[in-house]
C-alpha positions as CSV (number, residue, x, y, z in Angstrom):
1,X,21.8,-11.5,29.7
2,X,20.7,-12.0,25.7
3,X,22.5,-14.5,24.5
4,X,22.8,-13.2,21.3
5,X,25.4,-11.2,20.5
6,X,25.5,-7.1,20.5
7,X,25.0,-6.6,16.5
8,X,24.7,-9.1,14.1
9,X,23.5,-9.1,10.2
10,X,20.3,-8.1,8.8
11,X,18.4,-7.5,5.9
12,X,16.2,-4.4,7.1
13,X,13.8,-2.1,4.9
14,X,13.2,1.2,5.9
15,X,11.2,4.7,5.3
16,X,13.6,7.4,3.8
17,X,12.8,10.5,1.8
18,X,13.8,10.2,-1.6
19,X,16.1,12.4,-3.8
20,X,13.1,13.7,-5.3
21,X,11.3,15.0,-1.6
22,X,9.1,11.5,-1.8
23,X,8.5,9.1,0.1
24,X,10.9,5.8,-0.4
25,X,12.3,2.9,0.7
26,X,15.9,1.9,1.5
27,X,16.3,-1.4,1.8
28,X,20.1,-4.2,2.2
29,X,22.1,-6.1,4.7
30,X,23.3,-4.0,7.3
31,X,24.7,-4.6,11.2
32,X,21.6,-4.6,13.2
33,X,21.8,-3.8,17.2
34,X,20.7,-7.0,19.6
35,X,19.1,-3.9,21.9
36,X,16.5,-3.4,19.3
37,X,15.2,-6.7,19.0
38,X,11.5,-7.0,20.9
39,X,11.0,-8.6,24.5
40,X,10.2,-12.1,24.2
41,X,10.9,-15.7,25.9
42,X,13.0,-17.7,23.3
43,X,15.8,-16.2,21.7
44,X,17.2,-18.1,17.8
45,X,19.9,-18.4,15.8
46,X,18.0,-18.4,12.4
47,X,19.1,-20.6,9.7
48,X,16.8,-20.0,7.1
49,X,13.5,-17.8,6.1
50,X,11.9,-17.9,3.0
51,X,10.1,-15.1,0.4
52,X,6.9,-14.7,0.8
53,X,4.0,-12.0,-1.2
54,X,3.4,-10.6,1.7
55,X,7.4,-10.0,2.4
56,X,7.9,-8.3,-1.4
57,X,5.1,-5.8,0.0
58,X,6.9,-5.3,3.8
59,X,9.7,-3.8,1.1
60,X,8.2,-1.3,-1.1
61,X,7.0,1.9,-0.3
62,X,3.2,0.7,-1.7
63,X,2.8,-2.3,0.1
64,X,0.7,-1.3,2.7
65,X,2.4,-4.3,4.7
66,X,5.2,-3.2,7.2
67,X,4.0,-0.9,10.7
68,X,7.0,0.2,11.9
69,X,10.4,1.4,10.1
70,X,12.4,-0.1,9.9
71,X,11.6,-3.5,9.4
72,X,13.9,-6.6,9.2
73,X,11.4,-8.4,6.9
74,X,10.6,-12.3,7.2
75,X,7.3,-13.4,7.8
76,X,8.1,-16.6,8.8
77,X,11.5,-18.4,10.1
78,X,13.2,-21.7,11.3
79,X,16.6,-22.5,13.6
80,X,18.3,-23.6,16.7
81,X,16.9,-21.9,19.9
82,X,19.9,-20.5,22.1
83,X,17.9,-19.0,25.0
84,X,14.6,-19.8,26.5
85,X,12.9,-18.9,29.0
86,X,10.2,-21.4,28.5
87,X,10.7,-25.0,30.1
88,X,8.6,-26.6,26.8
89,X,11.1,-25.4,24.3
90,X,14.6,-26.5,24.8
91,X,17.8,-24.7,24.3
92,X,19.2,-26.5,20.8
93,X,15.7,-27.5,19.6
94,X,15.0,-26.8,16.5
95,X,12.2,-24.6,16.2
96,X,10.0,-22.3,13.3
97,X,8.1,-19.4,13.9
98,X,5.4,-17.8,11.7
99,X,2.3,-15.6,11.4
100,X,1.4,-13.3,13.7
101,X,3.8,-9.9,13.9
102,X,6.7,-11.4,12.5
103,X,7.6,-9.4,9.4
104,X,5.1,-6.6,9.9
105,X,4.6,-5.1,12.8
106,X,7.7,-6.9,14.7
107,X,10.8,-7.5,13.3
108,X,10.9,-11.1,11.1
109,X,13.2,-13.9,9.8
110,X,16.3,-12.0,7.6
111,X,18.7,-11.8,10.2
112,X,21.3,-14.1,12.4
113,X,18.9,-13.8,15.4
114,X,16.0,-13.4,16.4
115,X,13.6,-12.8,19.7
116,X,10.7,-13.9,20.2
117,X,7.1,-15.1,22.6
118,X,6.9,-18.4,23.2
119,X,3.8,-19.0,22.6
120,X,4.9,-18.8,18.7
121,X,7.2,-20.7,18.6
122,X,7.0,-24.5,17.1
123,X,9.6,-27.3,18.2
124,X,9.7,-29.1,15.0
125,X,9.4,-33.2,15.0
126,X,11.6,-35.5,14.5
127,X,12.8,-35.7,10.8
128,X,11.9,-31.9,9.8
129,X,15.3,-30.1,9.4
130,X,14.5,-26.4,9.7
131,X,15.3,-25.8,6.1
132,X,12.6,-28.7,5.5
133,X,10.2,-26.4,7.3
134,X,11.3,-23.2,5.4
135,X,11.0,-25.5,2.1
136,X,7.2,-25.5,3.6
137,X,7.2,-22.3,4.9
138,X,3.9,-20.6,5.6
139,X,2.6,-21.0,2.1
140,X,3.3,-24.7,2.8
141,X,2.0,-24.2,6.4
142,X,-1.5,-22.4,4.8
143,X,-2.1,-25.5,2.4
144,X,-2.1,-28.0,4.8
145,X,-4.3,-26.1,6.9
146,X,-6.7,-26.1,4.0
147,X,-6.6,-29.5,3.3
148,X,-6.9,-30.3,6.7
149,X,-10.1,-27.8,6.9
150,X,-11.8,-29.4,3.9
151,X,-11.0,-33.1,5.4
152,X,-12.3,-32.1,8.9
153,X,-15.6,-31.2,6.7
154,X,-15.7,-34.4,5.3
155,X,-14.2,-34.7,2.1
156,X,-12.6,-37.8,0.8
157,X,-10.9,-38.8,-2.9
158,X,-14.2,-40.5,-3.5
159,X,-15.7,-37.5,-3.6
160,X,-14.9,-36.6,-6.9
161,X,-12.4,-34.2,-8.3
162,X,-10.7,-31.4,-6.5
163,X,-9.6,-27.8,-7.7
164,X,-6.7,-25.9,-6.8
165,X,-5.9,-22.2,-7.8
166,X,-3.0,-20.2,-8.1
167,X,-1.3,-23.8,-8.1
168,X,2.5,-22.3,-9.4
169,X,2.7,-20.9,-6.1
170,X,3.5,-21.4,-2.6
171,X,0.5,-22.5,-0.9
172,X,-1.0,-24.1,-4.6
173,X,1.8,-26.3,-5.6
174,X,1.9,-27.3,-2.0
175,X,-1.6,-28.1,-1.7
176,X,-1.7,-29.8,-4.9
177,X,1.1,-32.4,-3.2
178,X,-0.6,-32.9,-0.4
179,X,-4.1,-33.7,-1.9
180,X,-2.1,-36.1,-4.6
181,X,-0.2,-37.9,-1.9
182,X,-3.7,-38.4,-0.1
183,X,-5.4,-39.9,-3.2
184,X,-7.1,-36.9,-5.0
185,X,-7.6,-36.9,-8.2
186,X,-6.5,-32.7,-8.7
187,X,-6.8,-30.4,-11.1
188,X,-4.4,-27.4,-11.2
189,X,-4.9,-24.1,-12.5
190,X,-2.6,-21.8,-13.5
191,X,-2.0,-18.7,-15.2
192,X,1.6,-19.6,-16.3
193,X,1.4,-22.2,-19.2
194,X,5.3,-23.3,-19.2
195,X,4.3,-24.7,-15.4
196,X,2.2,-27.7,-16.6
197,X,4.8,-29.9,-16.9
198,X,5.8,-29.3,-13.5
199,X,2.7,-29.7,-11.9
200,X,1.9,-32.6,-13.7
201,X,4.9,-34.2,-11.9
202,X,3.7,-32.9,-8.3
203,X,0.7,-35.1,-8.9
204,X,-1.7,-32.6,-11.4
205,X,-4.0,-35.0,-13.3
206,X,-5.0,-32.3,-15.6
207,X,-4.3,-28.1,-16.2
208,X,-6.8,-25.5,-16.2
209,X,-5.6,-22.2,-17.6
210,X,-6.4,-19.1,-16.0
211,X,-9.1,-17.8,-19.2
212,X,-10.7,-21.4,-17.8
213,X,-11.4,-20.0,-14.4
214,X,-12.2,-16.6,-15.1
215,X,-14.6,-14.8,-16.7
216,X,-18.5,-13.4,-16.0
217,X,-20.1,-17.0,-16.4
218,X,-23.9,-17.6,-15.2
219,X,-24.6,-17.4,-11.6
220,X,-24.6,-21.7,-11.6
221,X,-22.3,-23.5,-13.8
222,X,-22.3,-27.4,-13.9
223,X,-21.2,-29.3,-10.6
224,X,-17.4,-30.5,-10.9
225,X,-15.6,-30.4,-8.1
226,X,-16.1,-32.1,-4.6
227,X,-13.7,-29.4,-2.7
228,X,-11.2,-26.6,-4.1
229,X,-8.3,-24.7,-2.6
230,X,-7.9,-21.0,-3.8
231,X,-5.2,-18.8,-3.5
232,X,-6.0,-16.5,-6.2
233,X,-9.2,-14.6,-5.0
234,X,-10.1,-12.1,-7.3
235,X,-12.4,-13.4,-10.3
236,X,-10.7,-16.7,-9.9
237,X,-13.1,-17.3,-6.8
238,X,-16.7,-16.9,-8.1
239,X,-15.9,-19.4,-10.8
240,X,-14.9,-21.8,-7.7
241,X,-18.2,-21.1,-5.7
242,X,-20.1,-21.5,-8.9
243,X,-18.8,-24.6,-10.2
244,X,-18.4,-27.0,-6.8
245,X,-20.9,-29.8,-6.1
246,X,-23.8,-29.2,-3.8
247,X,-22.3,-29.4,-0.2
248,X,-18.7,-29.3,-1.2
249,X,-16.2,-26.7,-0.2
250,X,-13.2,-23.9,-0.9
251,X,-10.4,-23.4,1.7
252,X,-9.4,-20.0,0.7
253,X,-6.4,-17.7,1.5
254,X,-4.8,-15.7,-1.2
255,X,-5.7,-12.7,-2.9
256,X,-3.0,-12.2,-5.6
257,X,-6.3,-11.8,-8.2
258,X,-7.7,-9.3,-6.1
259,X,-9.6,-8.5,-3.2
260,X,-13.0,-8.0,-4.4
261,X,-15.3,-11.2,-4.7
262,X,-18.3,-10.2,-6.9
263,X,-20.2,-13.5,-6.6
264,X,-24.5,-14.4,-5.7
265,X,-26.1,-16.2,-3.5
266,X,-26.8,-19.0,-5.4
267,X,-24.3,-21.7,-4.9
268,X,-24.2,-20.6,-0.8
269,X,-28.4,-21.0,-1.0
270,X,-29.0,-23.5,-3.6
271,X,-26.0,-25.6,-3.3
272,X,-25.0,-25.4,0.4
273,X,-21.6,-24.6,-0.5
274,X,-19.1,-23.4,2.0
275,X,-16.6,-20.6,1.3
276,X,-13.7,-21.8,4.8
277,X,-11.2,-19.1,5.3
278,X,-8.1,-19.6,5.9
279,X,-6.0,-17.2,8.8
280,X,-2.8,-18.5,9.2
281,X,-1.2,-15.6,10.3
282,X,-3.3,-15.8,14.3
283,X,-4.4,-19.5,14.0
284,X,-4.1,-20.6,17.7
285,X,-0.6,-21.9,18.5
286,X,-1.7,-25.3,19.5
287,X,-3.8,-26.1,16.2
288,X,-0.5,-24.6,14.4
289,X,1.4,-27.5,16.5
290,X,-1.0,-29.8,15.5
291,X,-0.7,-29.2,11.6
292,X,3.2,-28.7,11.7
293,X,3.5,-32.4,13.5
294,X,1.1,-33.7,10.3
295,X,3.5,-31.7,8.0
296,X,6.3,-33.8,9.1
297,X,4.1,-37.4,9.0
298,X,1.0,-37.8,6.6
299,X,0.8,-34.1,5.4
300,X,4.5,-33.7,4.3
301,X,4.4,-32.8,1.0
302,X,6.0,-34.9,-1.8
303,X,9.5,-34.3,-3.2
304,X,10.2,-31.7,-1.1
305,X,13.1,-29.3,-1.8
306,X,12.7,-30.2,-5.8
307,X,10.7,-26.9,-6.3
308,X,12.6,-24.5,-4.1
309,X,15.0,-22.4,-5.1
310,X,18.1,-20.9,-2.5
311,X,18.7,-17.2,-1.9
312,X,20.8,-15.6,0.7
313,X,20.6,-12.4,3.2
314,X,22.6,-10.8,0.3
315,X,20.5,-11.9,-3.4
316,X,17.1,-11.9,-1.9
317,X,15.9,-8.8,-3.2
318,X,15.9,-10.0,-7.2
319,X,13.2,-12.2,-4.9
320,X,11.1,-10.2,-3.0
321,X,10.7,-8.5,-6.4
322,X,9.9,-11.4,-8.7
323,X,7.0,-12.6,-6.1
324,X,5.4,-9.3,-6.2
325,X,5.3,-9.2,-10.2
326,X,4.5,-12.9,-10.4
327,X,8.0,-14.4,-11.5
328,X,7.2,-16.9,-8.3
329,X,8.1,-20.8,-9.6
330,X,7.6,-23.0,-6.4
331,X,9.4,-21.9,-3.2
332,X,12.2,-19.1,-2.5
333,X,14.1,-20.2,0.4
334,X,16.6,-17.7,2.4
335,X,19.7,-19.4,3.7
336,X,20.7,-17.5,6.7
337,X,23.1,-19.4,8.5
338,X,26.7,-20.1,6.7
């Protein structure tokens, strides 16, 4: 027998027909029946989620995100576990769960409870509260792996500077911590101007504006930086690959610019450089383990919870909109549990 209870709350978008014969979505908090939940091993009481881009698009009729209707959104979550069937994960551990279907083609993280396989589940280590690893989140989750991945490559701080896209957001302003914490000198661009000062005090030693990283440029522009995270794409990206020092590095994973990368050969054939992607959505459960256990040790990002900003089941939608046009300032965090 589930041991979650026969309905519980919800925040669930669905396919309708609009008043005008098209296609919409209807989206809000609503009772949500335990029966419909998926099979899997470890059942959780979820105490928080946070907003993600890819959870504004689950919700709009556009986003080309969600594969089945409806969808309780949530593409990542954290709580106690109140069932398992798996001897590894305990009943009262706390536990987060991200990636894979969650939020897209399986139902995600807005709601009491939640069911799901074990083998996505992470107990989280001692000292990581689960709204700690919401305040990290996968955006959080998708940094480290990418300063993990340019680190495993070889990069040090006395490599030279280091470049980081996109850095208001998410997975930028948490890579920016990281790298600063870990002795790298960063630079942080940004297409929000009033953000400076704030990233300054993550660690930023200097701004780049987003006119600075844009544009046609030459196939080769002068060597600056010894590694770069990206999580813009778009034109954003070819500047990156153009402008990093023979043998260095990007970690990419966003594509908020864009999904197009319009680049040449040169720095890949002339330079060595190394374009690392970064798929943190089917990353192998036991090197997502691995990075969750630095994320509460060496990784764990400075100041944490000074950037994020608390939402509930019932005011997340203001969120899920802001993300998708932009608005994001740090982290929106989803307090679930009363």
């Amino acid at each position: 027998m589930s041991a979650i209870p026969a309905t519980f709350r919800a925040y669930v978008a669905e396919k309708i027909e609009g008043p005008d014969g098209m296609p919409a979505v209807a989206r809000g908090v609503r009772s949500f029946p335990e029966a419909e939940l998926p099979p899997g091993e470890v059942e959780i009481r979820v105490a928080w989620s946070s907003v993600n881009y890819k959870d504004g698009l689950a919700t709009r009729i556009d986003g080309k995100v969600a594969r089945i209707s409806p969808l309780i959104p949530g593409i990542d979550l954290a709580g106690q576990v109140v069932a398992s069937d798996d001897p590894d994960i305990a009943v009262g551990a706390s536990v987060v769960a991200h990636g894979y279907e969650l939020g897209v083609s399986r139902h995600g993280g807005y709601t009491d409870y939640q069911r799901v396989p074990a083998g996505w589940v992470v107990p989280l280590a001692p000292g990581l509260s689960p709204r700690d690893a919401m305040a990290i989140g996968t955006a959080g989750f998708t940094a480290a792996m990418s300063v993990v991945a340019l680190e495993e490559r070889g990069l040090t701080p006395d490599d030279g500077p280091v470049l980081v896209t996109g850095a208001s957001g998410g997975v930028g302003g948490t890579a920016l911590a990281i790298l600063a914490d870990r002795g790298y000198e960063v630079w942080a661009a940004t297409g929000k101007p009033d953000e400076a000062a704030r990233l300054m005090t993550l660690g930023a030693t200097g701004i780049l504006t987003r006119e600075d990283v844009t544009g046609d440029g030459r196939p080769l522009e002068s060597e600056r930086w010894a590694g770069a995270v990206d999580a813009v794409g778009g034109a954003t990206l070819p500047y990156v690959l153009r402008s990093l020092m023979t043998g260095a590095a990007v970690a990419s994973s966003g594509n908020a610019g864009g999904p197009k990368l319009e680049t040449t050969v040169f720095p890949f054939i002339l330079r060595g450089v190394a374009l690392l992607g970064m798929d943190s959505v089917n990353v192998s459960i036991a090197r997502r383990r691995h990075i969750w256990d630095r994320l509460a040790t060496d990784l764990r990002p400075r100041a944490l919870g000074d950037h994020v900003h608390e939402v509930t089941l019932d005011t997340v939608e203001p969120a899920l909109d802001g993300i998708v046009a932009g608005q994001a300032r740090g982290r929106w965090i989803v307090r679930i549990a009363d």
